[in-house]
N, C-alpha and C positions, 0 to 999 in steps of 0.2 A: 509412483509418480502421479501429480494430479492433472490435472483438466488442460494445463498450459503448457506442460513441461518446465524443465530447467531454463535458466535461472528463476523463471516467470512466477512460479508457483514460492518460491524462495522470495521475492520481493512481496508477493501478497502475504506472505508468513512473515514478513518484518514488516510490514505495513499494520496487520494487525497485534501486534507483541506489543508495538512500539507505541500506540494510538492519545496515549497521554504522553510523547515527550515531544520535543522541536527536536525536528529532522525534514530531510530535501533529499531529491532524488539524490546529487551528490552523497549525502550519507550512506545511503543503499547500496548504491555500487561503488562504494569505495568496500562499504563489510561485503559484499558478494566476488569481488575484486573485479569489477566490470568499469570501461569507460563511461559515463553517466550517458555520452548522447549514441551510444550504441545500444545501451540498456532501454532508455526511453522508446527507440524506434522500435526494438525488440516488442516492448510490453505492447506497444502500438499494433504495430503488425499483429499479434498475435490475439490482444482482447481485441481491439477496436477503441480502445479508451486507451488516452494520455494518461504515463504513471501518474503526474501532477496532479490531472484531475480525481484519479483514482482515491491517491493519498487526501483528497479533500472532503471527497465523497465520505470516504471511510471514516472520516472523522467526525463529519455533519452528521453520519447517521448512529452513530456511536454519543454524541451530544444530543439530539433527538430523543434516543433510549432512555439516555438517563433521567433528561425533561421530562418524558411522560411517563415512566415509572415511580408512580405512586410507593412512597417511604412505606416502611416493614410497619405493622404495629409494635 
């Protein structure tokens, strides 16, 4: 189990699988089969950080990467 426990560690494992499709907390806890605003409070309590913002986070720094990673020769 990692750092957050269940389900928490399971939404950061679909948060990064997923990081190039459109999805929302709803999606999340529907595949983890969780109510979305029990899920959100969960993730909350437990990082300190809103899943929402997480989910944004992860992605701005994932588009970041790819910006400043200079092409292969």
């Amino acid at each position: 189990m990692g750092a957050y426990g269940q389900p928490i560690d399971s939404c950061i494992d679909y948060v990064y699988r997923n990081l190039y499709s459109r999805f929302c907390v709803r999606d999340i806890a529907r595949q983890l089969g969780y109510n979305p605003s029990y899920l959100s409070s969960l993730f909350k309590e437990r990082t300190g950080q809103s899943l929402q913002s997480f989910i944004q986070e992860a992605k701005l720094q994932e588009r970041g990467y790819f910006y400043s990673t200079p092409p292969s020769p």
